[in-house]
C-alpha positions as a printed Julia matrix, in Angstrom:
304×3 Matrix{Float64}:
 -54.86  -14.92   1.55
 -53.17  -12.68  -1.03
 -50.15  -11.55   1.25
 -49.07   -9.39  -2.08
 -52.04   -7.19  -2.33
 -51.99   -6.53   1.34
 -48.18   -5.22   0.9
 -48.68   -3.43  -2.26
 -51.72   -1.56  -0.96
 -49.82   -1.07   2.59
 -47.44    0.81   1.03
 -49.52    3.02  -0.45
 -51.35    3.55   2.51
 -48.48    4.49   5.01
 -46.95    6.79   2.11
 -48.29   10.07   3.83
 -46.09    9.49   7.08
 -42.66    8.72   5.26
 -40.21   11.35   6.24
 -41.82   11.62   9.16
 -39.97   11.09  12.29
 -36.45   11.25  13.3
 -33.82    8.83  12.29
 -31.14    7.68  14.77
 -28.69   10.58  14.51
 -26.76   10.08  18.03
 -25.4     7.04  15.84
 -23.47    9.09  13.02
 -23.59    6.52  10.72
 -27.5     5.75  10.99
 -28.08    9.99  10.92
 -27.3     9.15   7.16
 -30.19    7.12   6.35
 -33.1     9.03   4.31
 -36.06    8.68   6.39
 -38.54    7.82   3.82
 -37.39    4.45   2.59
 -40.11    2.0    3.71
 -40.02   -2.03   3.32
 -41.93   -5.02   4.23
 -41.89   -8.59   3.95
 -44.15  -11.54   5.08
 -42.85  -15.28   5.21
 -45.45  -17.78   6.03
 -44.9   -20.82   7.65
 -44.64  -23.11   4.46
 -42.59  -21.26   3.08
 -44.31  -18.83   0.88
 -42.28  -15.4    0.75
 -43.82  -11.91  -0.4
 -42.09   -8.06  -0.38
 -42.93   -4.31  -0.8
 -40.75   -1.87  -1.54
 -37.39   -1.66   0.2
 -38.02   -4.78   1.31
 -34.89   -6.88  -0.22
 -32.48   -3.68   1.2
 -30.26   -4.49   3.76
 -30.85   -2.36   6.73
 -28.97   -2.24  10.62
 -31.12   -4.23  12.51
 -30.0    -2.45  15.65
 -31.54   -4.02  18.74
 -33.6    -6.45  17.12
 -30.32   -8.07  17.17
 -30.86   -9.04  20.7
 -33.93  -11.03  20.21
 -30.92  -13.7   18.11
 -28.53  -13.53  21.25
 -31.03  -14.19  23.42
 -32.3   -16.99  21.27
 -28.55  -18.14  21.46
 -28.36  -17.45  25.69
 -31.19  -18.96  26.05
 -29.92  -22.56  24.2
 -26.54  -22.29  26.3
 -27.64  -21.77  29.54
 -31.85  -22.12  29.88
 -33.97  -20.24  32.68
 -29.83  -19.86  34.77
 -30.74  -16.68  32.85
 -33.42  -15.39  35.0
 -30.68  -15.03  37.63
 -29.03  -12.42  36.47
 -31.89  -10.42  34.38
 -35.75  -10.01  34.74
 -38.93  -10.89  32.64
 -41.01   -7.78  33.72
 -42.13   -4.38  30.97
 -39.34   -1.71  32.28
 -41.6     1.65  31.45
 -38.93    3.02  30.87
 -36.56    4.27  28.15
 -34.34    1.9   26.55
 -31.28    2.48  27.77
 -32.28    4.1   31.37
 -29.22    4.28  34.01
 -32.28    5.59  36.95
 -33.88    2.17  37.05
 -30.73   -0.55  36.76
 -29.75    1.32  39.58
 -32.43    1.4   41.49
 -32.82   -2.54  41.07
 -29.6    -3.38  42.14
 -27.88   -4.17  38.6
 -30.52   -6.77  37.63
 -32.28   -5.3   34.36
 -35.59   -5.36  34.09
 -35.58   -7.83  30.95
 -33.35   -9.03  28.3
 -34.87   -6.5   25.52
 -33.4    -3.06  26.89
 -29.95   -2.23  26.34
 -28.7    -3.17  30.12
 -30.36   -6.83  29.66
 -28.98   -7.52  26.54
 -26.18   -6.33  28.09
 -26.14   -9.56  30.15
 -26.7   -11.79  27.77
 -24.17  -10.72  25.65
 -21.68  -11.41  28.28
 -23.02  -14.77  28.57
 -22.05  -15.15  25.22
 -18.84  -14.11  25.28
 -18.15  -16.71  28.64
 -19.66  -19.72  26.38
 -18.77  -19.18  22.79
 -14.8   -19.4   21.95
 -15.07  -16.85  19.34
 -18.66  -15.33  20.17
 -18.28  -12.0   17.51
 -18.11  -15.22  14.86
 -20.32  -17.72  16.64
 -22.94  -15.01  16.73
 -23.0   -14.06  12.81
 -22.7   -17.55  11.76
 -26.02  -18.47  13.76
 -27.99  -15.6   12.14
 -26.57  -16.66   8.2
 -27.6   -20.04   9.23
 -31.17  -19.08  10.58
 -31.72  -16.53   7.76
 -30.18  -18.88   5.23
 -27.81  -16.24   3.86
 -24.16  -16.07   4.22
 -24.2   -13.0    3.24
 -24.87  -11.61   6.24
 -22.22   -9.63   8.1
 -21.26   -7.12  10.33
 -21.11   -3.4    9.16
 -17.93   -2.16  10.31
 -18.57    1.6    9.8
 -21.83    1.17  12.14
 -20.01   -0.58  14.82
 -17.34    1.88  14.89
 -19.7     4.89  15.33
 -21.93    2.62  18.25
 -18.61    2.57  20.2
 -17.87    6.33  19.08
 -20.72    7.84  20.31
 -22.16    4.31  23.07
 -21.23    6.74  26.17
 -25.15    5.6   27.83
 -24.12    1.98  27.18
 -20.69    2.41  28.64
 -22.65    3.48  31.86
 -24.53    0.86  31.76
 -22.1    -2.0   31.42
 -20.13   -0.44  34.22
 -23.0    -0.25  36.25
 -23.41   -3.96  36.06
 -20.08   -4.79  36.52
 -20.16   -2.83  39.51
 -22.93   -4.66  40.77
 -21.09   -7.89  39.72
 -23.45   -8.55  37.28
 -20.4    -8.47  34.35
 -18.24  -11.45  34.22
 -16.11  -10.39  31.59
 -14.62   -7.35  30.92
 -16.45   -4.16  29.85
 -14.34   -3.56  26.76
 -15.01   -7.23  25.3
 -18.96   -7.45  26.5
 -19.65   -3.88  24.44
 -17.4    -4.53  21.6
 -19.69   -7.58  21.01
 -22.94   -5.59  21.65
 -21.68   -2.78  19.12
 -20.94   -5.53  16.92
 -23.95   -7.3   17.0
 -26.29   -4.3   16.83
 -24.56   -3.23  13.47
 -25.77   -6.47  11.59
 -26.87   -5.54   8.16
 -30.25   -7.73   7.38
 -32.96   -7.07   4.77
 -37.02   -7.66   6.09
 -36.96  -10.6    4.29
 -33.54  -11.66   6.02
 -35.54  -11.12   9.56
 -38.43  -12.88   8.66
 -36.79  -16.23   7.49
 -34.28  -15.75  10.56
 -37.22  -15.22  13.4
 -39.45  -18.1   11.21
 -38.96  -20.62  13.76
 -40.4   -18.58  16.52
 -44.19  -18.92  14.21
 -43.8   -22.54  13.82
 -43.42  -23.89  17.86
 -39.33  -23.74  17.66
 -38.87  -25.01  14.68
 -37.37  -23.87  11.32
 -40.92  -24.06   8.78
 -38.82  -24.9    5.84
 -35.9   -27.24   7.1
 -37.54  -28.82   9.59
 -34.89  -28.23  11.7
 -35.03  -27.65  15.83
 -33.9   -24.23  16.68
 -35.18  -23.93  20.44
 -37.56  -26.44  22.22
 -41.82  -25.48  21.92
 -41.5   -24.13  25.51
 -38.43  -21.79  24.66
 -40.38  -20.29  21.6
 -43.56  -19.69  23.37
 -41.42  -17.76  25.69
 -39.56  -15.67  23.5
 -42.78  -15.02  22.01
 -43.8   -13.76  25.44
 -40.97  -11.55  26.1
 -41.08  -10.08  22.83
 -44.95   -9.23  23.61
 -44.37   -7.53  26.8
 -40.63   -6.25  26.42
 -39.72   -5.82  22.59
 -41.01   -2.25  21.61
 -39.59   -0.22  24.96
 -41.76    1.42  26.93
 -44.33    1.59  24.09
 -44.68   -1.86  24.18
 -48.57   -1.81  25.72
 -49.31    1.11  23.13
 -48.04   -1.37  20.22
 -50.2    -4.59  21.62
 -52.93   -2.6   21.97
 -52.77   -1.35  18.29
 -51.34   -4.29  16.43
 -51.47   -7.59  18.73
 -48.24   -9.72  18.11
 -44.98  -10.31  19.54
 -42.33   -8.01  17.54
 -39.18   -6.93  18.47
 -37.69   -3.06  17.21
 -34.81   -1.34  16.48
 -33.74    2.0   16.75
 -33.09    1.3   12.43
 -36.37    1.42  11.92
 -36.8    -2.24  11.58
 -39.72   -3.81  13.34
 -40.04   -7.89  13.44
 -43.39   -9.45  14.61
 -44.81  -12.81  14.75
 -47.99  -14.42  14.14
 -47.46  -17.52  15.71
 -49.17  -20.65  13.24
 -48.75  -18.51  10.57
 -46.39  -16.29   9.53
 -43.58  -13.48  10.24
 -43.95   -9.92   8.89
 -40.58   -7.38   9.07
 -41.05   -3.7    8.41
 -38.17   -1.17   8.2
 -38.8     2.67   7.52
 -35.67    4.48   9.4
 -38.24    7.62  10.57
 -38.73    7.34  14.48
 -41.26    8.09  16.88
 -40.01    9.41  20.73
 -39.89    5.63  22.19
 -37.26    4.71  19.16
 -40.06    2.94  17.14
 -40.25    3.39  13.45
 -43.44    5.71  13.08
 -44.17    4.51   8.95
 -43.61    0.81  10.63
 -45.78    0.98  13.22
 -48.74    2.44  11.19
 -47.86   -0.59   8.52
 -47.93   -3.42  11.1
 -51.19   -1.97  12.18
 -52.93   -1.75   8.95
 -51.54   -5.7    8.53
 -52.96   -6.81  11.4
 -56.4    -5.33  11.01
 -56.64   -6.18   7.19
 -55.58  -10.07   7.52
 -57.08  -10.53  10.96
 -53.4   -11.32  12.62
 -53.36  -10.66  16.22
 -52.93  -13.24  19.03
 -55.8   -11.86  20.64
């Protein structure tokens, strides 16, 4: 498969909706971003790496931040998870206060801001220094210790993070907190301002094509059974309440943020990362969307 010539000619393709949609500007320092930079990378499963673009640019990878914490959650604790935080689609917005409400303080998965959330505080009850333990796991998954926190993001997530301060104090109200609200969104702030490039996601979420494992190491990251179900979650929880919309048109697991970065993975094959900071009403990047489409239907990648 020539994995270059599908980029190159994505790009071109997609070029009519760049500028188009609205970037993140309730987050001061993402209102910044032009919104008609557009990346993409693929990595396949032995290795081979290919890029478009903006592809190499380092980007805030927002919420797809949480698919890593979960990863790390997941490894600490195993389905003791499921206690405190569903499995289930929420149809709803992102970060709705109506529905964690309604359910009692038990989000409806782990994707949506009140379920990562949760397993953010079960990082900071397991990890002795979880804002380090946390970056140190993505450098080492990515292969870049370059990695790092942007400070001026995090600083204008807590600034402006009034919905998610309603939400953590929802759950602690419904004792569904451990730690304190301060620490658990500091963390969460933190985490979603991780600077990655496409190609940074797409070696990072590698093992998650390859049954757990790392395609180029050969290192265990999470057991078969714990990839197949991140896999799963990402399917049915990772794009909002778009997420049917986006398996219908594309068929993979991906996981977006409100960036404009959009991981998916072809599992057996390959990850693909697109970032164009334009967003549609759900918080998806618009360009992105249309380019992960256009991938799947050209190269036949779709677990369907």
């Amino acid at each position: 498969m020539d994995w270059q010539n599908h980029l190159d000619r994505i790009a071109r393709d997609v070029r009519p909706k760049l500028g188009r949609g609205q970037v993140a500007t309730y987050i001061d320092a993402l209102a910044r971003i032009p919104n008609d930079r557009f990346g993409m990378a693929v990595r396949t499963i032995d290795g081979a790496e290919f890029t478009v673009g903006d592809g190499e640019v380092p980007f805030s990878i927002q919420s797809i931040s949480k698919l890593f914490t979960l990863t790390m959650a997941m490894n600490f604790i195993g389905d003791r998870l499921w206690k405190r935080v569903g499995r289930e689609p929420s149809g709803n917005p992102f970060n709705s206060l109506v529905q964690l409400e309604r359910e009692e303080g038990i989000p409806r998965n782990p994707l949506i801001n009140a379920g990562a959330h949760v397993v953010t505080d079960c990082l900071a009850a397991h990890c002795r220094n979880p804002q380090r333990d946390i970056i140190r796991f993505i450098r080492h998954i990515a292969g870049n210790q370059l990695i790092d926190y942007d400070g001026e993001v995090a600083a204008s997530e807590r600034a402006t993070g009034y919905r998610n301060f309603a939400l953590a104090n929802f759950l602690k109200s419904f004792g569904n907190l451990e730690n304190d609200v301060d620490k658990v969104l500091d963390l969460y702030f933190h985490q979603c301002a991780i600077s990655m490039s496409c190609l940074d996601l797409c070696r990072a979420a590698s093992f998650l094509a390859n049954n757990g494992v790392d395609p180029v190491s050969g290192e265990r990251i999470v057991p078969k059974a714990r990839a197949r179900r991140i896999n799963s979650l990402m399917l049915t929880c990772g794009l909002y309440d778009a997420v049917g919309n986006f398996a219908f048109r594309v068929g993979l697991p991906a996981k977006s943020g409100v960036g404009g970065g959009i991981i998916a993975v072809w599992p057996g094959h390959l990850t693909v990362c697109v970032w164009s900071p334009g967003l549609d009403k759900s918080g998806n990047s618009l360009a992105g969307t249309r380019a992960l489409e256009l991938f799947a239907r050209r190269t036949g990648a779709t677990i369907f």
